[in-house]
PARO-514941 format. One record per residue (C-alpha): x, y, z. Coordinates in steps of 0.001 Angstrom, whole numbers, padded with zeros to 6 digits, always signed. Example, Ala and Ser with C-alpha at 12.3 -4.5 7.8 and 13.67 -1.06 7.14 Angstrom:
2
+012300-004500+007800/+013670-001060+007140/
END
This chain:
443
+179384+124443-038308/+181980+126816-037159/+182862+126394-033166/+184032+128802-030750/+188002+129419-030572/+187380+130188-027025/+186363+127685-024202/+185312+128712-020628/+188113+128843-017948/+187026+127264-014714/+189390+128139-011876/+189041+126080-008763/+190795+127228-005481/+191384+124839-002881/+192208+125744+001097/+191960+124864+004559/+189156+125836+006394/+188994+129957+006782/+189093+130961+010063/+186612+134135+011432/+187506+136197+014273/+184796+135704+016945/+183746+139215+018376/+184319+140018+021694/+181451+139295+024477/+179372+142602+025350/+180955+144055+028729/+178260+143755+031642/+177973+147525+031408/+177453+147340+027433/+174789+144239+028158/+172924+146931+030947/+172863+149422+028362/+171048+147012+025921/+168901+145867+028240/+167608+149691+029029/+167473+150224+025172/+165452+146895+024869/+162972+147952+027888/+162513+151065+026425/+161606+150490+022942/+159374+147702+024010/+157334+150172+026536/+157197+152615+024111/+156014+150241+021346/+152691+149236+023570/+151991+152989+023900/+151981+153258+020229/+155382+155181+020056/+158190+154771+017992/+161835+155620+019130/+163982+157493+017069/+166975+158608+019598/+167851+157845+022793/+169803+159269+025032/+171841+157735+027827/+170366+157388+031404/+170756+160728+033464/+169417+161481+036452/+167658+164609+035214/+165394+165429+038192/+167778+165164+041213/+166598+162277+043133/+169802+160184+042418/+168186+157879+039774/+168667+157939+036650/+165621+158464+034015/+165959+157767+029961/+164889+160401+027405/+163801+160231+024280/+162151+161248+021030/+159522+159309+019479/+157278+159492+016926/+153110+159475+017871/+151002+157342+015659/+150131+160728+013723/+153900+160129+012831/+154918+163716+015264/+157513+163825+017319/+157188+163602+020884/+159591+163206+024191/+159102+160754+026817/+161037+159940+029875/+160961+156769+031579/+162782+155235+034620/+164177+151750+035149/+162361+149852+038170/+163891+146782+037413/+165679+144681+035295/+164505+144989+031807/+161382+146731+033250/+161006+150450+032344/+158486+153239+034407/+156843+155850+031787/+157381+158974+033886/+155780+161589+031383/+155449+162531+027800/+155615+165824+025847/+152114+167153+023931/+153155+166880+020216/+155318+169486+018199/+153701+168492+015319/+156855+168056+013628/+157720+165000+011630/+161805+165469+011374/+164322+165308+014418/+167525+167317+014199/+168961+166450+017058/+168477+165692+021051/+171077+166201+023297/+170349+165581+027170/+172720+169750+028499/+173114+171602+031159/+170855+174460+030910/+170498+176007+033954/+173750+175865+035615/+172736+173097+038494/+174548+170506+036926/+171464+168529+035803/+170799+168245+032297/+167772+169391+030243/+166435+167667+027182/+167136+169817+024538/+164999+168933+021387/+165097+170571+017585/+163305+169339+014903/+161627+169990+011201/+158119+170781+011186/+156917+170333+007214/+154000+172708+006283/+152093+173137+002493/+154210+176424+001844/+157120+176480+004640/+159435+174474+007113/+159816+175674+010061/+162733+174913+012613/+161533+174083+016164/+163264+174152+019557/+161882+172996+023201/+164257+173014+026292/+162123+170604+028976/+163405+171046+032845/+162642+168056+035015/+162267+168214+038987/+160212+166496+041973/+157048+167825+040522/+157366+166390+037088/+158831+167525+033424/+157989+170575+032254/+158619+172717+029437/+161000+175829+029508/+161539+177538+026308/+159681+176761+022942/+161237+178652+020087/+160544+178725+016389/+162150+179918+012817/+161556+179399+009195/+163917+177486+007604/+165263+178356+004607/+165937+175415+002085/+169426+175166+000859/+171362+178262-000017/+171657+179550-003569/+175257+179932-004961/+175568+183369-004933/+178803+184720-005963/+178270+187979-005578/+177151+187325-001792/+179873+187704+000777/+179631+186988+004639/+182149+187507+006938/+181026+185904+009658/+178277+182729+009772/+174728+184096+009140/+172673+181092+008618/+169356+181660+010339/+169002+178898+013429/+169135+178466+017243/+173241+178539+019155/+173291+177905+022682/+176079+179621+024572/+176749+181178+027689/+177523+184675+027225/+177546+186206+030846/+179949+183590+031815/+177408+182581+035281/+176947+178885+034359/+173429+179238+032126/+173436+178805+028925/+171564+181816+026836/+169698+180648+023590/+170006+182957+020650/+167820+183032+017514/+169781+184625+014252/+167247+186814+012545/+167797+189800+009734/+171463+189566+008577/+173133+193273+008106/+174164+193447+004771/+175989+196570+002253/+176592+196817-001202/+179704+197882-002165/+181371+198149-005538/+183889+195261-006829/+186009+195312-010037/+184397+195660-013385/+181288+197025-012349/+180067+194113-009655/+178029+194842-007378/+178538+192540-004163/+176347+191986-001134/+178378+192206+002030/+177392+190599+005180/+178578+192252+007644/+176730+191054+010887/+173877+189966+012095/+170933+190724+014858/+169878+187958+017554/+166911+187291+019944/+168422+186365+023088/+166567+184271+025504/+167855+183848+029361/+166907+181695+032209/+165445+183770+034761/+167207+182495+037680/+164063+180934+039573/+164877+177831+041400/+161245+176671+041307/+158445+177681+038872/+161646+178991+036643/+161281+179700+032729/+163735+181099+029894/+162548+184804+028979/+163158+186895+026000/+166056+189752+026480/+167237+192569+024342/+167826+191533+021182/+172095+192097+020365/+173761+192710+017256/+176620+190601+016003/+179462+192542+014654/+181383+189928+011929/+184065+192640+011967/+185597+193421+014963/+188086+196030+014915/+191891+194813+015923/+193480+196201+018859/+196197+198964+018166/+199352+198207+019789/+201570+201399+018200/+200874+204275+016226/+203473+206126+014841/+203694+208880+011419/+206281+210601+009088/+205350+214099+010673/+202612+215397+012483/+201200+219259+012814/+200932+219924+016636/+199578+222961+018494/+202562+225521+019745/+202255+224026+023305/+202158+220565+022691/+205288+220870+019552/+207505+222914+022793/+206613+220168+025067/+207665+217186+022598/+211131+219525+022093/+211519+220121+025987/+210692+215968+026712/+213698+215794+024160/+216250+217599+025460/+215744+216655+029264/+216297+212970+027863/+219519+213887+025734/+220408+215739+029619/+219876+212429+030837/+221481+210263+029020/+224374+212639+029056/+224388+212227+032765/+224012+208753+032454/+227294+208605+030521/+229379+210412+033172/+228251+207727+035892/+228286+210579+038232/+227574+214458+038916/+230796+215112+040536/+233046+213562+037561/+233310+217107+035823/+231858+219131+033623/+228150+218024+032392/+228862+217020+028795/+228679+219843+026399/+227498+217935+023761/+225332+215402+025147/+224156+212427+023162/+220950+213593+021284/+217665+211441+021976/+215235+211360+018291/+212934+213771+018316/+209455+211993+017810/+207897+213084+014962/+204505+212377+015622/+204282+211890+019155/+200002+212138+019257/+200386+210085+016100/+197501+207991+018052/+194643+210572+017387/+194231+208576+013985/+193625+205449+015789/+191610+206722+019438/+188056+205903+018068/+187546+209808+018885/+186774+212346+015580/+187349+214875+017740/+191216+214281+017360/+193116+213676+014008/+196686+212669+012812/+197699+215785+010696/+200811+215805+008606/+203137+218163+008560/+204825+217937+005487/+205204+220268+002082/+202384+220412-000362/+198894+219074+000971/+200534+216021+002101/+201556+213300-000986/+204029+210656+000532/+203271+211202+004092/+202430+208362+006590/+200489+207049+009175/+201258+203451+010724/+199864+201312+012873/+200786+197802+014385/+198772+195298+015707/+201252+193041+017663/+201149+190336+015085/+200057+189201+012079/+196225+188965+011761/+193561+187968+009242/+192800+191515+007861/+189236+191916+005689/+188548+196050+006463/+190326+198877+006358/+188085+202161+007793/+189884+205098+006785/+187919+208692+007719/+190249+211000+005601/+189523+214467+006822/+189548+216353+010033/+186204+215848+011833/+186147+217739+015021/+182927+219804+013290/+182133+220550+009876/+184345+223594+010400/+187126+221617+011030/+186984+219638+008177/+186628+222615+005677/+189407+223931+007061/+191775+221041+006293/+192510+219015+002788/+190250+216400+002141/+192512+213140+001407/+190923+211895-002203/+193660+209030-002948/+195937+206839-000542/+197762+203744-000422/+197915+200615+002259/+201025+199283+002602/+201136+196088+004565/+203223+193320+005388/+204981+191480+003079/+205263+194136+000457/+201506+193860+000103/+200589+197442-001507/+196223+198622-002278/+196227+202053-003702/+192677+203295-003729/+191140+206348-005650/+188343+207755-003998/+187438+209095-007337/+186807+205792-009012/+185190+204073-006107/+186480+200563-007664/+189218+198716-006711/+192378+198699-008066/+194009+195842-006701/+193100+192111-006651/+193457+192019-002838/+190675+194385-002334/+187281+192857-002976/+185143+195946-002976/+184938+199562-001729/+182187+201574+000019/+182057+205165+001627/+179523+206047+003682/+179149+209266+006420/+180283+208983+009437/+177276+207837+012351/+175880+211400+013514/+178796+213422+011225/+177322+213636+007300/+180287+215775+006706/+182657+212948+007572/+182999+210104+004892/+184134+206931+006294/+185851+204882+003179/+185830+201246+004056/+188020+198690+001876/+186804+195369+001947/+189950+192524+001369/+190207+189136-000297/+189840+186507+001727/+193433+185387+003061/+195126+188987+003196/+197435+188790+006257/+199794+191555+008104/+200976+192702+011313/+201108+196396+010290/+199137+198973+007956/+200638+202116+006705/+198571+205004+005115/+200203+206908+002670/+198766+209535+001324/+198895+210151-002437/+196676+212906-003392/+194583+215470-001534/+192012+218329-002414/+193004+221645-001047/+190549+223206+001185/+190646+226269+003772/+193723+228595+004113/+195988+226062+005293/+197528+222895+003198/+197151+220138+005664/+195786+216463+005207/+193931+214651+008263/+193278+211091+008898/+190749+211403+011453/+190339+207300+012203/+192232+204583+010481/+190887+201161+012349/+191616+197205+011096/+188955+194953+010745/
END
């Protein structure tokens, strides 16, 4: 018989007894708090309820006492609210419970301020599970000397969880689903329901195709200001731009075409400031002769440089330079570096149609910005170029067909304080040889 090399290994460890840190005693406010959770969920057990969340005592009608929400579930297994009120130690008054929602899930319950009377409502959201859909439920219930009542009852499908879609990008958060916020800055809080995202497709590198979100429309629903009898009504519905333009803080060009009056005012603004300064540098009139060759002030220019950035077609930054235009520039700051993911260029003058088949028609340009970030885009190919542009659409104009707007949609991430159009190539059109950028705007 063959034995085992190996034997068991029995290790014994000997101490003192280990001690175990006692917890603290509750706090008489902590053993209150128990006590109403206790009361509660032993009042709502004998009406057949079951708690699920509780929130803390408020006093949610105004009378100075404070009253206990919460959402249950029925004996169906639906969720419900009731309110009670503490009469006396460990002894709870049911005040009044909801009808059911006939929803099975809670989301959430949160005890707000609704209304702007610094009592709290009992804001409820939860699933309601059907054969072919769920659908997302909210109920805002108001409570006052008459009794609990409801205010709002809003519903939305709910979508189950998003698909990876890689070729889906939002800019902005378009689940659909209820936000609370207060938008006219008066104290009540408006309720907003996120339906139909706005969405474009726009071509990427390589022949993608990508879905851009872009914004997104809203029910809004508003208290109606009644101190009594009160309920939250449906408004106009608002749209939710996800890409706001930046404000413009300078605007200036390489050159700039000007009308005879306005290029003789720019040259008279000039020389009165060189007289000036000239003045300026002889301390006084009576110190002799004003100096005969005074120090010259820089002649802007592109001193309406600004028409490219006014949010008005009727006005365009026109370049002055030889040719139709190739290396000349439009800039414009934004005050500090920003989180940059559009570029709206409309290339052309766009006063009327007449106006822009008068001018060139800008076909190619590149956007310098910051940080010797450069995106050259060909209006030709309609595809980007660069790996900081995502994708590129061009679209007319709202109300002006013969104006294309070309929009260049940016990686994630791109950053700068500054963009500079330059323009690269143009078509000739008209009797003249001048290129327009009618709006350039950062998104």
């Amino acid at each position: 018989m063959l034995r085992s090399a190996f034997r068991p290994l029995v290790l014994v460890l000997c101490a003192g007894p280990i001690a175990v840190a006692a917890e603290p005693a509750p706090t008489a406010d902590q053993q209150a708090a128990n006590a109403v959770i206790g009361a509660v969920r032993a009042d709502a057990t004998r009406r057949g309820l079951t708690v699920v969340e509780q929130g803390p005592p408020q006093d949610l009608d105004g009378d100075g006492k404070p009253e206990v929400a919460a959402a249950c579930k029925n004996e169906d297994g639906d969720i419900v609210v009731a309110v009670w009120r503490a009469v006396a130690a460990n002894k709870m008054q049911h005040l009044w419970q909801s009808p059911s929602t006939n929803a099975d899930e809670l989301k959430a319950l949160q005890l707000r301020n609704m209304v702007g009377d610094k009592r709290a409502e009992i804001v409820l959201e939860v699933l309601e599970h059907l054969p072919d859909e769920t659908r997302r439920l909210l109920r805002v219930y108001r409570a006052d000397e008459s009794g609990v009542r409801e205010i709002l009852a809003l519903s939305h499908e709910e979508k189950g969880e998003k698909e990876v879609n890689l070729d889906r990008v939002s800019f902005g958060e378009d689940d659909p689903g209820f936000r609370i916020s207060d938008l006219e800055g008066d104290g009540n809080q408006e309720v907003m329901v996120r339906r139909e995202p706005k969405a474009v497709k726009a071509k990427g590198a390589r022949g993608a195709v990508f879905t851009l979100v872009t914004g997104i429309r809203e029910s809004v629903y508003a208290w109606d200001g009644k101190p009594k009898g009160g309920m939250y009504a449906q408004k106009q519905d608002r749209a939710v731009n996800f890409l706001p333009a930046y404000k413009i803080t300078r605007v200036t060009g390489s050159s700039q075409k000007l009308p005879e009056a306005l290029l003789k005012a720019e040259q008279d603004r000039a020389l009165e400031a060189s007289f000036n300064t000239a003045m300026d540098d002889n301390k006084a009139l009576d110190a002799g002769q004003l100096n005969d060759d005074p120090t010259p002030v820089e002649f802007n220019p592109a001193p309406k440089a600004y028409w490219a950035a006014d949010n008005k077609l009727e006005t365009a930054w026109m370049e002055n330079g030889k040719g139709v235009g190739e290396g000349e520039w439009v800039n414009v700051e934004l005050g500090e570096r920003k989180d940059i993911r559009m570029v709206r260029v409309i290339p052309v003058c766009a006063a009327d149609e007449a106006d822009a088949k008068a001018h060139n028609e800008i076909t190619s340009f590149t956007l310098l910005l910051t940080g010797a970030q450069r995106i050259t885009v060909d209006r030709a190919e309609k595809e980007p170029g660069d790996g900081n542009v995502l994708a590129v659409l061009e679209v007319p104009a709202p109300d002006k067909k013969f104006a294309p707007q070309v929009l260049v949609f940016l990686q994630k991430g791109v950053k700068s304080s500054s963009v500079r159009l330059v323009i690269e190539k143009a078509k000739k059109r008209g009797k003249g040889s001048d290129s327009c950028v009618a709006e350039l705007s950062v998104h």
